[in-house]
N, C-alpha and C positions, 0 to 999 in steps of 0.2 A: 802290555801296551794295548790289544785289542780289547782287555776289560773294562780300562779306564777309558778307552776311545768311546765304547761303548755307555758307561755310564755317565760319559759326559754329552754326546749325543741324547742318551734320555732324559739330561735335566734340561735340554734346550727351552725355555720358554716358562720353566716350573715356577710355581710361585708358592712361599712356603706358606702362604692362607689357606693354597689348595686342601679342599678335603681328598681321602683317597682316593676317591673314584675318581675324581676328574684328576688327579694327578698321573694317576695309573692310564687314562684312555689320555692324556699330555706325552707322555714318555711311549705307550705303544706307536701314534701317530706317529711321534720324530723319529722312532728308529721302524719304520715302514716309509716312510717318505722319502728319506734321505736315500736308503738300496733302490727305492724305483727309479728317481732321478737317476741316477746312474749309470740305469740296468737303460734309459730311455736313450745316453748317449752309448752307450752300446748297439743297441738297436742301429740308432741310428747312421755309426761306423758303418755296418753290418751291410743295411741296403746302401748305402753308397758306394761303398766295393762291388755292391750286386747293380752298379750302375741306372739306380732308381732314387736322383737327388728330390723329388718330391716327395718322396718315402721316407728320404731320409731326415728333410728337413721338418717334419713334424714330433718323430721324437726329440730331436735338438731343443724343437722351441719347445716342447714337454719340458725336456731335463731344466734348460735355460728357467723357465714361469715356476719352475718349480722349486727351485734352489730360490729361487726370489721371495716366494712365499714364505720358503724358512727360515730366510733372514729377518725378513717381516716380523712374521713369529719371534724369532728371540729378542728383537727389538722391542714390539709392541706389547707382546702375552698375549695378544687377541685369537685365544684360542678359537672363537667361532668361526672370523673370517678364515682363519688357517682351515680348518677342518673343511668348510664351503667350498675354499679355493684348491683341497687335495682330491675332493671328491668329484670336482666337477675336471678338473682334468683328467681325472681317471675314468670320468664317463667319456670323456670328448676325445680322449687318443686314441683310444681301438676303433671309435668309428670312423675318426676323418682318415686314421692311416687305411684301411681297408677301401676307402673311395678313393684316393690316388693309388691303389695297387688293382685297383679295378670290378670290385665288389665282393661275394661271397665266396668262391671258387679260387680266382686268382688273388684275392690276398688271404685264402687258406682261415678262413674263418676268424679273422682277427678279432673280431666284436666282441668274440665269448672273453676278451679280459679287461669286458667293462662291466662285466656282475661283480667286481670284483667294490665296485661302489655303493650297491645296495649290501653286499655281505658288509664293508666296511663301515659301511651309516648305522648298521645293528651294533657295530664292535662299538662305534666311537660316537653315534650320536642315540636319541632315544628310539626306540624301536617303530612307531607313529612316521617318524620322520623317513627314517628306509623304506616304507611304502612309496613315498613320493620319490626318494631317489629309483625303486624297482620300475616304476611308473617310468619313469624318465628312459630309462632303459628298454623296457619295451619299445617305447617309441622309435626309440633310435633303429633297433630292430626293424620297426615293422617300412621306417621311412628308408632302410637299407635295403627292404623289397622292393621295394618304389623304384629306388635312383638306380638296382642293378639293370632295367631298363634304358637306361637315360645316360649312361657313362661307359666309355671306352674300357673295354674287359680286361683288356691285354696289359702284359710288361713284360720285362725284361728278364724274369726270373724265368727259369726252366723247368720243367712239367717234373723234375725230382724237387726242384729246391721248393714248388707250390706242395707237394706232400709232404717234405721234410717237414715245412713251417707248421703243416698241418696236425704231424704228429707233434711237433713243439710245444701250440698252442695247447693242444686238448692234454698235454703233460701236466704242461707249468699251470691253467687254468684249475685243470683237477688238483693237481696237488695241492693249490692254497684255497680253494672250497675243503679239499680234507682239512688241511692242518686248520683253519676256522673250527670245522666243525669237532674238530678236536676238541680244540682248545674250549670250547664254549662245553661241549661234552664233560671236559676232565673238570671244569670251574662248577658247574653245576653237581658232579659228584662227590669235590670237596666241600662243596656245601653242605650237601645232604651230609657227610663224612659229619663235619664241624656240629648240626645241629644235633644228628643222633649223639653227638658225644655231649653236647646241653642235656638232651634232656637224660641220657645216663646218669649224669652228674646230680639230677633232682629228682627220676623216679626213677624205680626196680627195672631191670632189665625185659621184666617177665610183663609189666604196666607196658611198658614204650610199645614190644611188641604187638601189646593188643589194642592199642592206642592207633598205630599205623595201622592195623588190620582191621578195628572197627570203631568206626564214629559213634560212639553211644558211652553213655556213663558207667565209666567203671567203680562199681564197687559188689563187694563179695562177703560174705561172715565166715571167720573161719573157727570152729568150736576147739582149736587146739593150739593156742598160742606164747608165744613168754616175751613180757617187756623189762625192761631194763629204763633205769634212770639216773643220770652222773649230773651231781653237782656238786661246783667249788664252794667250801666251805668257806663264809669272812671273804670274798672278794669282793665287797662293797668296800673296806675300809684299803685293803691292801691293796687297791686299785688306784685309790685315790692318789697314793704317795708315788702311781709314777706315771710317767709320760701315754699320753694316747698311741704311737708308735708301737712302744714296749710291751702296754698291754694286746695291742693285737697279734703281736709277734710273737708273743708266750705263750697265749691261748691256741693261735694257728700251731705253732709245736706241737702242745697238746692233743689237739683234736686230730691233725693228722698222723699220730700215733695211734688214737682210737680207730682214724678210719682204716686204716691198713690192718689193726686185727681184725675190724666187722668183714673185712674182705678174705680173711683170713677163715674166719669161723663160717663163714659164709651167713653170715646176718643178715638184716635192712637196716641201715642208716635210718629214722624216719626224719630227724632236724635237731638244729641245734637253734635254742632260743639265750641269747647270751650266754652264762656258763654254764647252760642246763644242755646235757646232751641224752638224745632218747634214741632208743635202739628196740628194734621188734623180733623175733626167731619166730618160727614156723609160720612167717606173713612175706609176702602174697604166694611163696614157695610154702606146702604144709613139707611138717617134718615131723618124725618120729622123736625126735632129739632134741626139742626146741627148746626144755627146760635145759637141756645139761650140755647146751650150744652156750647158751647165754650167759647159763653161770660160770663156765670155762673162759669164756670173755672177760667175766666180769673180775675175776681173778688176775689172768694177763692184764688187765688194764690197770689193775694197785702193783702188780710186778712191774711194770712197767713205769709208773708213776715214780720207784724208787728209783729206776734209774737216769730218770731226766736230771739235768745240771739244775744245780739252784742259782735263781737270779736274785742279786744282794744279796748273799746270805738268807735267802726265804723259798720256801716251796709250795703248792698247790696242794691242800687237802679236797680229798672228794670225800660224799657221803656216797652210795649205791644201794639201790633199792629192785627189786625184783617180785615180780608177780604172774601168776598163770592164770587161764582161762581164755571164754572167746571174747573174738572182737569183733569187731565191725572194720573194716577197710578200704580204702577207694581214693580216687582223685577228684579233689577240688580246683575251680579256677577255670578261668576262659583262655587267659591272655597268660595266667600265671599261673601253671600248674603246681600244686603240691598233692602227693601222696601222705595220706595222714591213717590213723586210726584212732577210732571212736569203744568206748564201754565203759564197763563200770572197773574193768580187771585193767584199762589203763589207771584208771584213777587212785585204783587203789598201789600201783605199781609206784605213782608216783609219792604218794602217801609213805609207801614204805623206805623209800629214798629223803623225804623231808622229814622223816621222824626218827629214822638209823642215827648211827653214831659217827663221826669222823673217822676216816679210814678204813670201812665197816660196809661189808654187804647184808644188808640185811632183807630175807625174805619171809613170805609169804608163807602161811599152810598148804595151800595151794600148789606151791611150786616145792616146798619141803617135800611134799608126798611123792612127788615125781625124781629129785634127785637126792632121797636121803640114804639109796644102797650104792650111791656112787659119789657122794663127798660127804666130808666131815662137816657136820653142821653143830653150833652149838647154842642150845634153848634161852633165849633171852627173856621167854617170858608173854605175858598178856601185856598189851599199852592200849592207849586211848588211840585209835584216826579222828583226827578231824571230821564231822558230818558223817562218822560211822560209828556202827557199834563196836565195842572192845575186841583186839585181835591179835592172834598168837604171832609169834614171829618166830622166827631162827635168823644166826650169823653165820655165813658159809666162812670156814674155819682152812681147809686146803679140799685137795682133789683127789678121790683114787680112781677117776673114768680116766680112761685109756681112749681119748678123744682123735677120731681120727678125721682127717682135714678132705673137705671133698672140692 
């Protein structure tokens, strides 16, 4: 019963054009307004038993102005006047009630729970504007120095119950300056949370870091590298015959099968350009293993490939291609990072993947030299590349590296 009290309270006034944010500072207002009203006839119970009805009768007409407004509010939606009209009552009751209790002393410093309208103009309106309400604040302050001259000291409260209120006030005041600065605290560290997990998601772990640590362009050459290249064989045509849904949702299968081995192998992801998916070993991490990281991927990922379901009756051939050597690597983009790499051993990586066979890893001399005492490879031969001169190739055939997962 209290959840639903609750979430119906914070739709009061909602409108569903709202964008987030202003829905979200809609719903925190109504359930902040609604306990202060409240808390104001409470108060005001409180000093009338303590035989102080001028005391009393100012949280009343608080609670009273203030329940009116929320009605307003669910009636109208005019969130600004609602916001105007919480904030200005909350500046205006701790100072008037502290002048009929007799100024700073005798009404126990009641004024400190009117900061509680510039902390609130930061929560719920733009930060520009809580100067003016902070503004507003001092004054009342400094004209509360003024009038403790000019107005009768005394009540009827007793020289415990003016410390009690004292310890009260500096309680309940502190605590909702904490929980504010909590709250503002823990939102800004799931932010920070949310972003570093962005950019996890599009550069290296090892990039982000150095990215947050220094403002300057990252890129590095690393003289010992291995890339990989997967692509669908014939899905131009086999694309064609089904739904744009179905093709994202096969493909998404796929790829996050790939990506959970690259996380596996401990690779880099470096992008997928439609069904072309590229992967780099010993970048921007070097490694001693970076041929026989990659080519153990590359293997799991046709293992793998056997065991996904077929849609219609039909399945995803990949070709795979593999090559070693250095590269060039770094981050491009102002607004939109990517981590890429640049060479001639990408080019030819990808060469060796658009010239393989269906179902077929096929590498490089280059990368045979480095893993031919730890898989079975078998000699395909001399072929043409494209825009290159004539090159040997090998098919990685199985594995006998005893690959171990770090």
């Amino acid at each position: 019963m209290l959840k639903d009290l609750f979430i119906w309270i914070a739709r009061v006034g909602a409108n569903p054009a709202d964008e987030d944010d202003i829905a979200l500072k809609k719903s925190l207002l109504m359930v902040c307004s609604l306990p202060f009203a409240i808390a104001g006839f409470a108060w005001g119970i409180m000093y009338y038993n303590f035989d102080e009805p001028l005391a009393a009768a100012i949280p009343f007409i608080y609670g009273i102005i203030s329940l009116l407004s929320i009605l307003h509010f669910g009636l109208t939606r005019r969130f600004q006047f609602f916001r105007f009209s919480q904030l200005t009552l909350i500046l205006m009751l701790p100072f008037l009630l502290m002048q009929a209790l007799g100024g700073y002393i005798s009404g126990s410093a009641v004024i400190m729970w009117a900061v509680i309208c510039p902390l609130g103009a930061m929560l719920f309106d733009e930060p520009r504007r809580a100067l003016h309400w902070f503004s507003a604040f001092l004054a009342l302050v400094v004209l509360s120095g003024f009038l403790e001259f000019k107005i009768d000291t005394t009540n009827n409260l007793s020289p415990d119950l003016v410390i009690f209120f004292f310890a009260l006030n500096l309680a309940g005041i502190g605590s909702i300056i904490f929980i504010m600065v909590f709250y503002f605290v823990s939102q800004k560290n799931q932010f920070q949370e949310k972003a570093d997990s962005l950019l996890l998601n599009i550069l290296p772990k090892a990039i982000v870091a150095t990215l947050k640590d220094e403002h300057q362009t990252v890129a590095d050459h690393y003289e010992a590298s291995s890339i990989l290249f997967c692509d669908i064989v014939g899905s131009t045509p086999l694309f064609a015959e089904m739904r744009p849904a179905d093709v994202v949702d096969w493909l998404n299968e796929v790829f996050s099968m790939f990506d959970q081995l690259v996380e596996k192998y401990g690779v880099e992801k470096i992008r997928t350009i439609g069904d072309n998916y590229m992967v780099a070993s010993g970048v921007p991490t070097p490694r001693e293993d970076h041929a026989q990281a990659i080519t153990s991927l590359a293997l799991e990922i046709l293992n793998g490939l056997e065991d996904l379901p077929e849609r219609n009756g039909k399945r995803l051939d990949f070709r795979l291609g593999i090559n070693s050597g250095p590269v060039v690597a770094g981050v491009i983009g102002k607004s939109k990072f990517q981590y890429d790499v640049w060479g001639d051993t990408v080019n030819v990586a990808s060469r060796m993947e658009s010239h393989g066979e269906t179902g077929k890893i096929q590498i490089s001399a280059s990368t045979y030299e480095l893993i031919k005492d730890d898989f079975e490879c078998e000699h395909r031969g001399v072929i043409q590349i494209k825009g290159k001169e004539e090159a040997e190739t090998w098919f990685v055939i199985k594995s006998n590296y005893n690959f171990a997962i770090q």
